[in-house]
C-alpha positions as CSV (number, residue, x, y, z in Angstrom):
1,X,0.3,11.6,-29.5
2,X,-2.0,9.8,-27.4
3,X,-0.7,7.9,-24.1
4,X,-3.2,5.9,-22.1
5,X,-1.8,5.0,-18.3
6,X,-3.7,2.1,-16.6
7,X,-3.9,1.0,-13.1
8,X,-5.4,-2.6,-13.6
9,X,-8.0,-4.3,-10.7
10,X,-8.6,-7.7,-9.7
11,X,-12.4,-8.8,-9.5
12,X,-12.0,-8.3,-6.1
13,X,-11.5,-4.5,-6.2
14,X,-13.6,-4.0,-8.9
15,X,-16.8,-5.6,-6.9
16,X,-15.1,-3.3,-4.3
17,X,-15.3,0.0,-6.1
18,X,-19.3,-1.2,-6.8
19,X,-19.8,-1.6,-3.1
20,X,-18.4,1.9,-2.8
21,X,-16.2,0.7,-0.3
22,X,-13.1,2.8,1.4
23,X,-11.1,3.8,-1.6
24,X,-8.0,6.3,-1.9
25,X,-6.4,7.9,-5.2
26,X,-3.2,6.7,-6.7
27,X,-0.1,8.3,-6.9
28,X,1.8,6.4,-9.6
29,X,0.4,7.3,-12.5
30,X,-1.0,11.2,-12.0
31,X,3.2,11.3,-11.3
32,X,4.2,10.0,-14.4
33,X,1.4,12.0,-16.7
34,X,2.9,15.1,-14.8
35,X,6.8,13.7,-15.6
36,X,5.1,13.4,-19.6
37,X,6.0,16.0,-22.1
38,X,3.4,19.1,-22.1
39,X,2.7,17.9,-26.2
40,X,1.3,14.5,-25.2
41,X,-2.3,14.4,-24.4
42,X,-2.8,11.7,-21.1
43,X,-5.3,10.0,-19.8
44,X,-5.5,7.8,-16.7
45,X,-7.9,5.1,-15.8
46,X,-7.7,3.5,-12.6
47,X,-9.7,0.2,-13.2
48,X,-10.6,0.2,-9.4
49,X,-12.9,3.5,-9.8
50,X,-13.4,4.0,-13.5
51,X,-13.9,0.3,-14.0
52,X,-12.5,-1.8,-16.7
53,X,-9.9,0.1,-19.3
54,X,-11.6,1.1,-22.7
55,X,-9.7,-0.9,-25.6
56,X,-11.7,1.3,-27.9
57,X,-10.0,4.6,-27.3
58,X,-7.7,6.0,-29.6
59,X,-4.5,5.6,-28.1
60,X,-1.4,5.6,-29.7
61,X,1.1,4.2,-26.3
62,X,0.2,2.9,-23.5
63,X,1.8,2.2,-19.6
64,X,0.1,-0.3,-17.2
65,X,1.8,-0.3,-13.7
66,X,0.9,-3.4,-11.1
67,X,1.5,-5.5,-8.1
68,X,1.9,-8.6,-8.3
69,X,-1.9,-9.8,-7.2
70,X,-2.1,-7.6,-10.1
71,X,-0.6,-8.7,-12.4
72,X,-2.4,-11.6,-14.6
73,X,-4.8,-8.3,-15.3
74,X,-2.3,-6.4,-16.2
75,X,-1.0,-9.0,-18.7
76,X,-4.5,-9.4,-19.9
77,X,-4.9,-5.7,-20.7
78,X,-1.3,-5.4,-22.1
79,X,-1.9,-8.4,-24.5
80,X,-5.3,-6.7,-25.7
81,X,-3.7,-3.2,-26.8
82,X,-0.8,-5.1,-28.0
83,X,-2.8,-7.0,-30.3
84,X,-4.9,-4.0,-31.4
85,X,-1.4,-2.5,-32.6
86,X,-0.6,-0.2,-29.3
87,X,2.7,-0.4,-28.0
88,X,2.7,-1.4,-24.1
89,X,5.0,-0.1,-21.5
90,X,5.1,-2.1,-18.2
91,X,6.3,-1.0,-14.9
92,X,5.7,-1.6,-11.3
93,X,6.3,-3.8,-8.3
94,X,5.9,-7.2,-10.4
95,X,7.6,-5.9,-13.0
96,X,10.6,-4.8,-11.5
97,X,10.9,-8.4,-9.5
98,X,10.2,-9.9,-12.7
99,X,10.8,-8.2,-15.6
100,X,11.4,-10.9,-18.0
101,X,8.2,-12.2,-17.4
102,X,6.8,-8.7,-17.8
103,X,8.4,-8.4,-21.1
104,X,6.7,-11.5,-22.6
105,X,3.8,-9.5,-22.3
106,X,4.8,-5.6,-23.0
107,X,6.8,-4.3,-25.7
108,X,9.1,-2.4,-22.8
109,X,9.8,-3.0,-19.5
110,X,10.5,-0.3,-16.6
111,X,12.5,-1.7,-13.6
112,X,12.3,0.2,-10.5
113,X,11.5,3.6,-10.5
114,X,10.3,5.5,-13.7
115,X,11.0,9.5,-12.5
116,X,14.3,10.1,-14.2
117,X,13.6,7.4,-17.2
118,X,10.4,8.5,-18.6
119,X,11.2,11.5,-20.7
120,X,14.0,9.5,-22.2
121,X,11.4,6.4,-22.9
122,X,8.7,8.6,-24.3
123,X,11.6,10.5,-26.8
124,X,12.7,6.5,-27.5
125,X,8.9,5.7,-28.5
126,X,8.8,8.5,-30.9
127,X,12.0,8.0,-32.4
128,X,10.9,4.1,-33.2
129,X,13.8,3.0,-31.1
130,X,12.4,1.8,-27.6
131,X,14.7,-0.6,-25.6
132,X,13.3,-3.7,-24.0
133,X,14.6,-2.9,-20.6
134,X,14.7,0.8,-18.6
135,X,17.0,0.8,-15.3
136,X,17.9,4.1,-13.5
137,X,21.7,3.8,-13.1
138,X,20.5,5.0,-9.2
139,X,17.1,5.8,-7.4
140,X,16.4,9.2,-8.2
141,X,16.5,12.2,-6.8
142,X,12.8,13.7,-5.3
143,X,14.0,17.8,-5.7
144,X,12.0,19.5,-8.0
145,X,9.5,17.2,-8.9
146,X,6.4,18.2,-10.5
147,X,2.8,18.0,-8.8
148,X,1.2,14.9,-9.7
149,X,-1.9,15.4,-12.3
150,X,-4.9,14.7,-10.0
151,X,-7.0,16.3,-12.3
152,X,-7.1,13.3,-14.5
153,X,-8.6,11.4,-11.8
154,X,-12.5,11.3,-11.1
155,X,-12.1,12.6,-7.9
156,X,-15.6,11.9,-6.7
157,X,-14.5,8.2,-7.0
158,X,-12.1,8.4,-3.6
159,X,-12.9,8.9,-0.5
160,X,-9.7,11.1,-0.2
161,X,-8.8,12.5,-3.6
162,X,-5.6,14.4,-2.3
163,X,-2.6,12.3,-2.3
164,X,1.0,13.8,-1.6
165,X,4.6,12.1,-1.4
166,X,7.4,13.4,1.1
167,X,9.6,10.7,0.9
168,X,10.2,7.3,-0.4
169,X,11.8,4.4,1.1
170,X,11.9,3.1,5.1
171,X,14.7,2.5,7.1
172,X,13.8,-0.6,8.5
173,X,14.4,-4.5,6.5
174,X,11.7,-6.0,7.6
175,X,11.8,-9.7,6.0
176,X,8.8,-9.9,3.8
177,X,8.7,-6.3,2.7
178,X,9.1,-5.9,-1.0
179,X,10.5,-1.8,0.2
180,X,14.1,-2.9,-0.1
181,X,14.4,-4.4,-2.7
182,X,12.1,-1.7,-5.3
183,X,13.9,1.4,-3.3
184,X,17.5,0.1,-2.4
185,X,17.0,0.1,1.1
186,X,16.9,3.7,2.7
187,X,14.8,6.5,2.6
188,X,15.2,10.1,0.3
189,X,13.5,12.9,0.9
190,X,11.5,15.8,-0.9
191,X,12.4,18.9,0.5
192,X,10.5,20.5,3.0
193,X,9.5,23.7,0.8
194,X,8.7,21.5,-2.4
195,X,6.0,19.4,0.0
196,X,4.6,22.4,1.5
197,X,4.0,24.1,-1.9
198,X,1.9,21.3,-3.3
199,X,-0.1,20.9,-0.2
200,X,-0.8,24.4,-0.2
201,X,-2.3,23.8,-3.9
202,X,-4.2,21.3,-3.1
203,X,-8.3,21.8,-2.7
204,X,-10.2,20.5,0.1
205,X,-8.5,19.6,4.0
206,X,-8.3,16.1,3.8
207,X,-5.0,14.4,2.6
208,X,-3.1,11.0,2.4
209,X,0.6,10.8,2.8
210,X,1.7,8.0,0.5
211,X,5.0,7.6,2.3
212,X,5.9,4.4,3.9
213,X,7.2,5.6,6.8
214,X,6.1,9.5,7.3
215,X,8.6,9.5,10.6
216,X,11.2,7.5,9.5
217,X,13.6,10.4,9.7
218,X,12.2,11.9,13.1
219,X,14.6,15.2,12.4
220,X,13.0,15.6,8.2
221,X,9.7,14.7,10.3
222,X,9.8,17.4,13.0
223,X,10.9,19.8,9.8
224,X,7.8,18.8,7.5
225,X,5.2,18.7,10.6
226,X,6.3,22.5,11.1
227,X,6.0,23.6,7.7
228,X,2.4,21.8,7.6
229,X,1.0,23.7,10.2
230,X,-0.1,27.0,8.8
231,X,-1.8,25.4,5.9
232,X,-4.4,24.2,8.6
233,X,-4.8,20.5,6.4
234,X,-6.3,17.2,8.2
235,X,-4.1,14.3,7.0
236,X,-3.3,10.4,7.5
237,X,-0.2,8.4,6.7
238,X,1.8,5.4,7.7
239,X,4.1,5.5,10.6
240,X,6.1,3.1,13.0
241,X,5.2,2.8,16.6
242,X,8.5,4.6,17.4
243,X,7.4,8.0,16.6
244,X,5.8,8.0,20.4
245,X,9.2,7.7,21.5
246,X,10.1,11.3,20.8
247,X,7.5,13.5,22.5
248,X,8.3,17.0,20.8
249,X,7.8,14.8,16.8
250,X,4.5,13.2,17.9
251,X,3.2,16.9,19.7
252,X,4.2,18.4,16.5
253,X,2.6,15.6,14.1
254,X,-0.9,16.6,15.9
255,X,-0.3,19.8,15.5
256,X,0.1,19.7,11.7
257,X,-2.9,18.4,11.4
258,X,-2.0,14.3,11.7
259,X,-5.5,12.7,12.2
260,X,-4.6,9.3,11.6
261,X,-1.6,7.0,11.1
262,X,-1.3,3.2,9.6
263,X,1.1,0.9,12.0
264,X,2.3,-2.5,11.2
265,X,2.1,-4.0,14.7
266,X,2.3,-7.0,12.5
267,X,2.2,-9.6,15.6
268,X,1.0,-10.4,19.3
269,X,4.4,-12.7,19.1
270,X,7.9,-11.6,20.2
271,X,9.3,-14.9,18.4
272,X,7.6,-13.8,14.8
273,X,8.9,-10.1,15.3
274,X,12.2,-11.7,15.4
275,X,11.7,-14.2,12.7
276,X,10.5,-10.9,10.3
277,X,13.8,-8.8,11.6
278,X,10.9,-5.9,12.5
279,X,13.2,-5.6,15.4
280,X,11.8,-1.9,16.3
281,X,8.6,-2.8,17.5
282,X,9.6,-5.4,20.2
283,X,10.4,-3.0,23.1
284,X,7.1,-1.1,23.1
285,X,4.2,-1.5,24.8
286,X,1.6,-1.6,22.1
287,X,-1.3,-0.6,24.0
288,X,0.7,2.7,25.3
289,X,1.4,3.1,21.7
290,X,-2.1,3.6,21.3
291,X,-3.1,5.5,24.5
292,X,-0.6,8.2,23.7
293,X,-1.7,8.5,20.0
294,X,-5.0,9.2,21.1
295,X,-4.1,11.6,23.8
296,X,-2.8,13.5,20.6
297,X,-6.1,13.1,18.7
298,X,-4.8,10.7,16.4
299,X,-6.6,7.5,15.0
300,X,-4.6,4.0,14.7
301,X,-5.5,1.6,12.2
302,X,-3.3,-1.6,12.8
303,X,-1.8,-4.3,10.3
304,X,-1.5,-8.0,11.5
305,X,0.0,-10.4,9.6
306,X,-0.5,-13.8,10.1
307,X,1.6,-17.4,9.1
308,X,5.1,-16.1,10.4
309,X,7.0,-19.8,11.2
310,X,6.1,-19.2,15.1
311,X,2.7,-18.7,14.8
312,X,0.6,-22.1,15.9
313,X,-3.3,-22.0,15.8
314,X,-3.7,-20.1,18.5
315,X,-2.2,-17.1,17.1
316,X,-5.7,-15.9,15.8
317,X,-7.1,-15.7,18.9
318,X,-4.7,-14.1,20.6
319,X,-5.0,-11.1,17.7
320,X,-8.6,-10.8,18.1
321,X,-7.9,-10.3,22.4
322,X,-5.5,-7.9,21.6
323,X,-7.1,-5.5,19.1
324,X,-10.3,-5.3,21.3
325,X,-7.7,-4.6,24.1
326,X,-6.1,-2.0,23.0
327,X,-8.8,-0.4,21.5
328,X,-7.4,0.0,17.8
329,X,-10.0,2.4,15.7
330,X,-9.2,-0.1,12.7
331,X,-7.4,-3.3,12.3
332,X,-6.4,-5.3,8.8
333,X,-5.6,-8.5,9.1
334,X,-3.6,-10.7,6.1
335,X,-1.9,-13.2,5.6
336,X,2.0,-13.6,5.2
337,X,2.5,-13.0,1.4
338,X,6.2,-13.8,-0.1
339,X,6.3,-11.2,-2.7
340,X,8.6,-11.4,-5.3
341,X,12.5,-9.8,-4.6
342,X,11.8,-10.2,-0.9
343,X,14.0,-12.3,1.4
344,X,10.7,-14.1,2.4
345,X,10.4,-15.4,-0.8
346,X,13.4,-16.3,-1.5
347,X,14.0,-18.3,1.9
348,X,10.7,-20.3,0.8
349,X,11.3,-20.8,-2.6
350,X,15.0,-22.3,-1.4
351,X,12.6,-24.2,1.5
352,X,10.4,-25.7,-1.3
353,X,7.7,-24.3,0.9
354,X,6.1,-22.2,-2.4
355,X,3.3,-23.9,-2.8
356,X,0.8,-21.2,-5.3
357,X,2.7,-19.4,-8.4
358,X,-0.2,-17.9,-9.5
359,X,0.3,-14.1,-8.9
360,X,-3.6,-13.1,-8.3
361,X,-3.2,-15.2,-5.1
362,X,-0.4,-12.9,-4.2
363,X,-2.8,-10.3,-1.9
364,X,-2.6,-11.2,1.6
365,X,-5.7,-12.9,1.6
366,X,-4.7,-16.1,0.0
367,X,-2.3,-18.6,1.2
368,X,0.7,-19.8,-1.0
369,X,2.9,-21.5,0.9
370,X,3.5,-24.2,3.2
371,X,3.1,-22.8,6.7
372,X,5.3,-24.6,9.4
373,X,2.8,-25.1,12.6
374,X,-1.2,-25.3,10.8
375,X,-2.3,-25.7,7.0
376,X,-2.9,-23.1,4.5
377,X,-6.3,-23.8,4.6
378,X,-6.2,-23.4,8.6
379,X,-4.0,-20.3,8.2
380,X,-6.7,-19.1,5.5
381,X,-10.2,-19.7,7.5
382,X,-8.1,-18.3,10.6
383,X,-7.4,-15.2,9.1
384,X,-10.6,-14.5,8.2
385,X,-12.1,-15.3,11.3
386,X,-9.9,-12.5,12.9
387,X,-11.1,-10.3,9.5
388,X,-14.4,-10.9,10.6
389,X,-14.1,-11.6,14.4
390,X,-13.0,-7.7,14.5
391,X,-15.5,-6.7,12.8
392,X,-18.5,-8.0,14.7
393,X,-20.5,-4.7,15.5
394,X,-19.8,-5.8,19.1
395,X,-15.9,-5.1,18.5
396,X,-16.3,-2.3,16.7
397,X,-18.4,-0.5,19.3
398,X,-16.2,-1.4,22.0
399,X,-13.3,-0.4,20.1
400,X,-14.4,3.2,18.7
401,X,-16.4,4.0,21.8
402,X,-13.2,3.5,24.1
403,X,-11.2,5.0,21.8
404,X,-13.4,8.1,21.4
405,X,-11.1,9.1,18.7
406,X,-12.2,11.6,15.6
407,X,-15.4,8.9,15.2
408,X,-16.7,10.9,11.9
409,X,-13.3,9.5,10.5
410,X,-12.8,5.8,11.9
411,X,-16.6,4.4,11.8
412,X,-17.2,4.8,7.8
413,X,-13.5,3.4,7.4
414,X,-14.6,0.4,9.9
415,X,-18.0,0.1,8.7
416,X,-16.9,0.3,5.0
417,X,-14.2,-2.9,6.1
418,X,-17.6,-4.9,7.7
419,X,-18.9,-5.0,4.3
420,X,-16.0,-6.0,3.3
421,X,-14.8,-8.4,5.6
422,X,-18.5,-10.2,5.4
423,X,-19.5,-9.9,1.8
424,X,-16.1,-10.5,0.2
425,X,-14.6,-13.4,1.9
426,X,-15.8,-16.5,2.9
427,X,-17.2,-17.6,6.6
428,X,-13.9,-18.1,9.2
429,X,-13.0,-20.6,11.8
430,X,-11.0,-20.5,14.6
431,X,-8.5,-24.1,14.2
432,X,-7.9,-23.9,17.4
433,X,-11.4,-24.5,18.5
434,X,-11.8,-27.0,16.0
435,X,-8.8,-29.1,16.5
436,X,-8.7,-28.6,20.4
C-alpha cells in the first residue's frame, strides 16, 4: 500500500520556494507518516519545496492537510487524485472549521487532531469501510509519541530542517486566533524526557520549536530548558513577552541554547490589545522586552497585526516608529485575518462586515472584511508600506546594528523578507499622508 501525504502551496509560496526565500520544514505530515503502520510505504511532498504534487505516482491513498489560504489548492489536488481513482483524506485547520465543505471535495474528513485517529483510519481504508467524518472523542495525549519522519523531507530545501514539538496548545484566547478552537483551549505537554530524546537524535545544531507558546507553562519551561542544555543545540521558537517576567526561565532559556524567539506584540495600541482580549501584553514595556532578550543573546522577530476596530490610518506609521525604536532583528507585518472557528469571524460574519469568502485571500496579506476606521484597500496598501517601510535597507541597518544580536542568524532572515516584501507585493502607501 502506497499512501501519498501532501502539503499544498499557494502561487505565492511556490514563487517563494523559487526565490529560495526563508523556508522551515513541516511538522504535520513527517508526524503522521511516523503514526502510519511500519507495512505502508509513505511519501511526503511539501508543495512549497518539492514544488507541485506528482499525479502520476502510483499511489493507492492519499492525505492533504491545509490552512485555509490553502485551501482552494488543496481542493484542487484532492479533486485530481479523486478523479484518477485515489481515495483522499482531508485534514487540517480549514478542514476542521469546515469540514463539510472539506468533504465535498475528499472522500474522508479529519476534524481536529489526527494522532490517536490515524491507525484506526488507515485499518478503515483497508477494510473498504472508511467513515466520512474522524473526531477524537478528546485531544490526545502527547506521551510516547513517535519521532516525526524527517527523512522523507528533502532537507536541503529548509533553511532549518530540524523541527521538534514540546507542547501544543497556548493559554491565552486571544480573539482572532484559530488555537482555541483546533486545540480546546489549553496547553498539553510532552514529557520532558520524550523531548530531550528526539533532540538528542537529531543531526546538525540548529532547531525550530513548533510550539505556540514554548513558555506558556514557565514551570514545564524551566524543566525542558534544563534538560536541553547538555545536548549543546542552537534553537528558535515562539514565546510571549511574559517570559522576561521570570528572570531564572529566561536565564535558563539562553542557556539551553534559545537563539531566537517569535512574539506577537501584535499592536502599538492599548485600545486594539483590548479589543483582541491579548490582555498579557498590555502591562510591559515592549522595548524592555527587547533589551533584556538581547542581554540574554536572543533575537526577537515581532508580529504586527494591523485592521483591529481601533486602528485609524495612522496606525501604520506609528508601527514603523516603533519597530525601528526598539530595534526588533525582524518584524512581520499582516493584516487582521478572521479565520474560520475564531471569535473574530464569527463577530464579523454576525456584523455583516465579511466582505471576501474566497479562502486564498485568507493569508494575512489580503483584506476581507470591512474595516471600521479606513478601507480595505487603505488597510491593504498600509500594510504593505509598513512590510516594506521596515525593510528599507536603512531600517534594517539601524535595526540589526543596534541590536548587535547573533547577526549571522537575523540578516539572511531580514534580507530573505526584503525580497520578499519588494518582489511579492505590490508598492505601499501611507493613507495617512495621502488623505491628510
Amino acid at each position: 500500500m502506497n499512501l501519498e501525504l501532501v502539503a499544498p502551496a499557494t502561487d505565492r509560496e511556490r514563487k517563494q520556494s523559487k526565490a529560495n526565500l526563508f523556508r522551515l520544514s513541516p511538522l504535520t505530515l513527517p508526524l503522521l507518516a511516523a503514526l502510519t503502520p511500519k507495512d505502508v510505504e509513505v511519501s511526503i511532498t511539501d508543495e512549497a519545496a518539492d514544488g507541485p504534487v506528482n499525479f502520476e505516482k502510483d499511489v493507492d491513498l492519499v492525505g492533504i492537510t491545509s490552512m485555509t489560504y490553502q485551501a482552494p489548492r488543496a481542493y484542487e489536488i484532492a479533486d485530481e487524485f479523486k478523479q484518477r481513482g485515489v481515495t483522499v483524506i482531508m485534514g487540517g485547520s480549514h478542514a476542521t472549521a469546515a469540514p463539510h465543505e472539506a468533504k465535498e471535495h475528499a472522500d474522508a474528513v479529519v476534524i481536529g487532531e489526527a494522532d490517536n485517529l490515524w491507525r484506526d483510519i488507515i485499518a478503515d481504508y483497508r477494510k473498504g469501510g472508511l467513515k466520512e467524518f474522524y473526531k477524537a472523542p478528546a485531544p490526545p495525549d502527547l506521551r510516547g509519541l513517535p519521532f516525526p519522519r524527517l527523512d522523507l523531507l528533502k532537507r536541503g530545501k529548509y533553511r532549518i530542517a530540524n523541527v521538534v514539538q514540546a507542547s501544543r496548545g497556548c493559554p491565552f484566547n486571544c480573539d482572532f486566533c484559530f488555537l482555541p478552537f483546533y486545540y480546546g483551549g489549553g496547553i498539553r505537554y510532552r514529557p520532558v524526557e520524550d523531548v530531550a530524546e528526539e533532540i538528542a537524535a537529531l543531526e546538525g545544531k540548529l532547531v525550530i520549536f513548533w510550539d505556540e507558546n514554548i513558555v506558556g507553562n514557565p514551570e514545564y519551561a524551566k524543566k525542558l530548558f534544563r534538560a536541553l542544555i547538555p545536548h549543546k543545540k542552537l534553537w528558535l521558537s515562539q514565546s510571549t513577552a511574559t517570559i522576561v517576567q521570570d528572570k531564572e526561565l529566561l536565564s535558563l532559556a539562553a542557556k539551553s541554547g534559545c537563539i531566537g524567539l517569535y512574539i506577537g506584540f501584535e499592536t502599538t495600541s492599548s485600545a486594539s490589545l483590548n479589543a483582541a482580549n491579548k490582555l498579557h501584553n498590555k502591562e510591559l514595556v515592549c522595548k524592555d522586552v527587547v533589551d533584556k532578550l538581547h542581554d540574554h543573546g536572543i533575537t526577537v522577530m515581532a508580529g504586527m497585526v494591523h485592521g483591529f476596530d481601533t486602528d485609524d490610518k495612522t496606525i501604520f506609521e506609528r508601527t514603523v516608529e516603533f519597530v525601528n525604536k526598539v530595534n526588533l532583528d525582524g518584524v512581520s507585518p499582516s493584516v487582521l485575518t478572521p479565520y474560520p472557528g475564531t471569535k473574530l469571524y464569527q463577530r464579523l460574519r454576525q456584523e455583516d462586515r465579511i466582505i471576501d469568502n474566497d479562502w486564498s485571500y485568507y493569508d494575512c496579506d489580503h483584506v476581507v472584511f470591512r474595516p471600521k476606521l479606513m478601507t480595505p484597500e487603505e488597510l491593504f496598501s498600509g500594510n504593505n508600506w509598513v512590510r516594506q517601510e521596515c525593510h528599507t535597507a536603512k531600517s534594517i541597518l539601524k535595526r540589526l546594528i543596534s541590536s548587535h544580536t547573533r547577526l549571522w542568524l537575523s540578516l539572511p532572515i531580514e534580507l530573505d523578507y526584503r525580497r520578499y516584501a519588494y518582489t511579492m507585493f505590490e508598492r505601499g502607501t501611507n493613507p495617512a499622508r495621502i488623505h491628510g
